[in-house]
KOLKOL-669483 format. One record per residue: x, y, z of N, C-alpha, C, O, CB in turn. Coordinates in steps of 0.05 Angstrom, whole numbers, plus 5000, padded with zeros to 4 digits. Glycine has a CB too. Example, Ala and Ser with C-alpha at 12.3 -4.5 7.8 and 13.67 -1.06 7.14 Angstrom:
! residues 2
  n.X  n.Y  n.Z ca.X ca.Y ca.Z  c.X  c.Y  c.Z  o.X  o.Y  o.Z cb.X cb.Y cb.Z
 5264 4886 5156 5246 4910 5156 5264 4934 5156 5285 4934 5169 5226 4911 5181
 5257 4955 5142 5273 4979 5143 5258 5001 5157 5268 5023 5161 5282 4988 5114
This chain:
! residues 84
  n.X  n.Y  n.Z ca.X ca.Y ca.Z  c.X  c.Y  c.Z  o.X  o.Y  o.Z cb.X cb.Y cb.Z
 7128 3030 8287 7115 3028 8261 7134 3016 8241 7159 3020 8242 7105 3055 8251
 7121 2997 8219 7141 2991 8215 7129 3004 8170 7107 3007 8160 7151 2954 8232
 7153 3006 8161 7141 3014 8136 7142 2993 8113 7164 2982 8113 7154 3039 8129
 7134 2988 8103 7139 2971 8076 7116 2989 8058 7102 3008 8062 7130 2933 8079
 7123 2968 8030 7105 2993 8013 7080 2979 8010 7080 2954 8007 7118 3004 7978
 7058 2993 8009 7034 2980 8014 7022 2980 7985 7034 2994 7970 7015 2995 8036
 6998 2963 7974 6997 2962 7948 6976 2981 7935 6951 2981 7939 6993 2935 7941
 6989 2995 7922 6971 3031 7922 6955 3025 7904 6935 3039 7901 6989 3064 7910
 6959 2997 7887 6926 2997 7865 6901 2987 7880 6878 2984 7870 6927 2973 7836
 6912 2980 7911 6868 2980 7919 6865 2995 7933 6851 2990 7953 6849 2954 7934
 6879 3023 7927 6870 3047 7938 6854 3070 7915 6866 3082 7898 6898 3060 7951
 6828 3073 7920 6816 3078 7896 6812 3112 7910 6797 3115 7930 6787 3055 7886
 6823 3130 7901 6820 3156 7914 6842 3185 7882 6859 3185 7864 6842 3149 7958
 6833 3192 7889 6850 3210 7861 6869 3222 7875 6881 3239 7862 6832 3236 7842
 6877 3219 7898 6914 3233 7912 6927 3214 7933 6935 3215 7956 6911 3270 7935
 6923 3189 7909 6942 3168 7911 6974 3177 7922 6988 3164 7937 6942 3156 7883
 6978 3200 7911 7006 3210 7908 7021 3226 7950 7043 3233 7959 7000 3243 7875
 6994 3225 7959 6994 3256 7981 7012 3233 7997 7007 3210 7994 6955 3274 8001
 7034 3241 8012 7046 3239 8034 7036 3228 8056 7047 3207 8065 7054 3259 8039
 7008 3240 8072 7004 3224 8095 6968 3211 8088 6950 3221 8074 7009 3248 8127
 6967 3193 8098 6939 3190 8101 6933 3185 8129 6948 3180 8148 6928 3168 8083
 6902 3189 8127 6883 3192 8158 6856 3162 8158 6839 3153 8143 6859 3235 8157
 6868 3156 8184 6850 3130 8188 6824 3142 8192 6820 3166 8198 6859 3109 8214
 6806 3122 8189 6783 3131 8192 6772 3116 8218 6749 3119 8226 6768 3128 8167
 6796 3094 8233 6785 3077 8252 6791 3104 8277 6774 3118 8288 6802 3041 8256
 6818 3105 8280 6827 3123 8303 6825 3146 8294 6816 3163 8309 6852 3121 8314
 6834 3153 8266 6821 3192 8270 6856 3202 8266 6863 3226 8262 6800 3207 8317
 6876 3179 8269 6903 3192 8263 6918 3188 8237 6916 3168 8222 6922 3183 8283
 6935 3210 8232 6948 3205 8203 6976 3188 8214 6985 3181 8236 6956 3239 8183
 6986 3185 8184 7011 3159 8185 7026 3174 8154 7013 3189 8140 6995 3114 8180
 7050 3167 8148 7058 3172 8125 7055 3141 8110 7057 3118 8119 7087 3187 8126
 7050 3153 8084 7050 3136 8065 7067 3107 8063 7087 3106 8048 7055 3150 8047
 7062 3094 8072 7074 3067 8072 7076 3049 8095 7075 3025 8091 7098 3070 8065
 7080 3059 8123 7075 3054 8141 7055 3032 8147 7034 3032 8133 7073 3074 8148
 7056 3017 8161 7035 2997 8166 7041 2977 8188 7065 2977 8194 7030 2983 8141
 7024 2957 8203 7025 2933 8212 7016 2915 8187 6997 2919 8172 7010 2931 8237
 7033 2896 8186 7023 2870 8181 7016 2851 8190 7035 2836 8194 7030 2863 8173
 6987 2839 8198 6979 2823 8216 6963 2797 8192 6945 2801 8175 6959 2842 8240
 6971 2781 8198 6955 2760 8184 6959 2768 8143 6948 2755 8125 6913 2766 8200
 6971 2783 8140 6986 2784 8114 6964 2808 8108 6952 2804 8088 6988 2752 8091
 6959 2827 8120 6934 2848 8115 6951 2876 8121 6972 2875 8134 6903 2842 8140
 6944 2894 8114 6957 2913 8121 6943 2935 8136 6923 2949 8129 6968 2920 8101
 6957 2936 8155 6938 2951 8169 6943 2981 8185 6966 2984 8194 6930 2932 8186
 6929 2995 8188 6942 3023 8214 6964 3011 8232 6967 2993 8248 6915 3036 8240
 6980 3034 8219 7009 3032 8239 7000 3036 8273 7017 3028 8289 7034 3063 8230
 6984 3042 8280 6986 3050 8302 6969 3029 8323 6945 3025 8321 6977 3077 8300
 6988 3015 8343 6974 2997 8362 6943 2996 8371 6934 3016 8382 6987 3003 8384
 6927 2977 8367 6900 2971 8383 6889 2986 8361 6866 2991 8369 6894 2983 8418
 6893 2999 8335 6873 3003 8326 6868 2978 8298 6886 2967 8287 6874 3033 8322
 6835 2973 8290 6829 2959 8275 6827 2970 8244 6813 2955 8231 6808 2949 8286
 6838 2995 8228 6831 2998 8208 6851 2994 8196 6873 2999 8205 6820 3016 8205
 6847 2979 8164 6861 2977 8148 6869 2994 8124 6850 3008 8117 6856 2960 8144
 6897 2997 8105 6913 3013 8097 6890 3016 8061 6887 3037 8048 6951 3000 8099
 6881 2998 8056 6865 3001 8036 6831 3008 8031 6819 3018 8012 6870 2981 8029
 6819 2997 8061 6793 3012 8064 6789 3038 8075 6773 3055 8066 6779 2998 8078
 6805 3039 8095 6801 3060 8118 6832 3085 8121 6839 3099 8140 6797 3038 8151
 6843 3080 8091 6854 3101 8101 6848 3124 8078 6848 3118 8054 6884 3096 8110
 6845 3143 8085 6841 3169 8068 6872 3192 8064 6889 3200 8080 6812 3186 8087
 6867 3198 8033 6888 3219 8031 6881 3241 8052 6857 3245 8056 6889 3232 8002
 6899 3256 8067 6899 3276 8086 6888 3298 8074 6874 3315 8085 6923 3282 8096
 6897 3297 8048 6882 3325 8031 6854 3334 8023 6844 3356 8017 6891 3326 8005
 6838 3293 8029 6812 3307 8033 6799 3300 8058 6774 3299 8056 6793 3300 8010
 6809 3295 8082 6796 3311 8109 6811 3341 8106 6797 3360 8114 6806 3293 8146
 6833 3348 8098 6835 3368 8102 6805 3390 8085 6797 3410 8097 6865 3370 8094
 6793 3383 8060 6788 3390 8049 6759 3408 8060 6749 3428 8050 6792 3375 8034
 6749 3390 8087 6726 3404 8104 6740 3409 8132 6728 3406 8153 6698 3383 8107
 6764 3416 8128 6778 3432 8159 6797 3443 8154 6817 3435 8167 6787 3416 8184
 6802 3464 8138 6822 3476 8129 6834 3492 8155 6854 3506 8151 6814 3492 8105
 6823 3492 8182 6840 3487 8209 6864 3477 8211 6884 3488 8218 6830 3473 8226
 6860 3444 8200 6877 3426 8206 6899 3435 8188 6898 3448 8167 6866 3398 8203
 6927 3423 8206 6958 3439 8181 6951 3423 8166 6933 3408 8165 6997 3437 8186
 6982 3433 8143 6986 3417 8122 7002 3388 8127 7001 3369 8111 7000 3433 8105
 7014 3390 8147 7029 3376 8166 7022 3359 8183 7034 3361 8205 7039 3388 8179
 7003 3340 8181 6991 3331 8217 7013 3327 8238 7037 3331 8231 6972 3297 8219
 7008 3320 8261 7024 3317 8276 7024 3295 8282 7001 3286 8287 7024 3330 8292
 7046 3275 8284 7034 3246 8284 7019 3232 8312 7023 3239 8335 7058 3227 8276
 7010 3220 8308 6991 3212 8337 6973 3221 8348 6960 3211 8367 7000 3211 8356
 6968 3251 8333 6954 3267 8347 6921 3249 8324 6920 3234 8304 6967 3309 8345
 6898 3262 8344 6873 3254 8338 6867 3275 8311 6876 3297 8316 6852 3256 8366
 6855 3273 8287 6834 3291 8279 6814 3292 8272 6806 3294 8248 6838 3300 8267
 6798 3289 8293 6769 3280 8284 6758 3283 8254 6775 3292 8239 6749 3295 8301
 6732 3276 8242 6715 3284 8209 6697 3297 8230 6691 3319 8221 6697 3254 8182
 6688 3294 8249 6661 3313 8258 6676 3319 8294 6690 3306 8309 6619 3289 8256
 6661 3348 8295 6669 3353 8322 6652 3354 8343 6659 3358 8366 6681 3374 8324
């Protein structure tokens, strides 16, 4: 993974601030900054997947917010589904 800082004003969400966010393509979190850059786009750190760092990624604090299961911590790589 590689990190650079990604550009947090076309992230429209109110916990701009939270540490990790959760893709909505694969279902895994990443810390804040992290990314591929492919074609000058920024995208999920994580190989073969297609979601990008400004549509598709969500603060962790609100999937946490309907699975208060899930840590405060994800584990990286691991899956966390929105529905089970």
């Amino acid at each position: 993974m590689k990190t650079i800082i990604t550009d947090e004003s076309k992230i429209d969400n109110p916990q701009k601030g939270c540490l990790f966010l959760w893709c909505l393509h694969c279902e895994r979190t990443y810390r804040r900054g992290e990314c591929r850059v492919i074609n000058g786009l920024q995208m999920c750190p994580y190989d073969g997947c297609n979601g990008d760092t400004v549509m598709d990624a969500w603060p962790w604090g609100s999937l946490r917010e309907g699975h208060s299961d899930y840590p405060v911590i994800p584990e990286e790589g691991k899956r966390y589904p929105m529905y089970t």
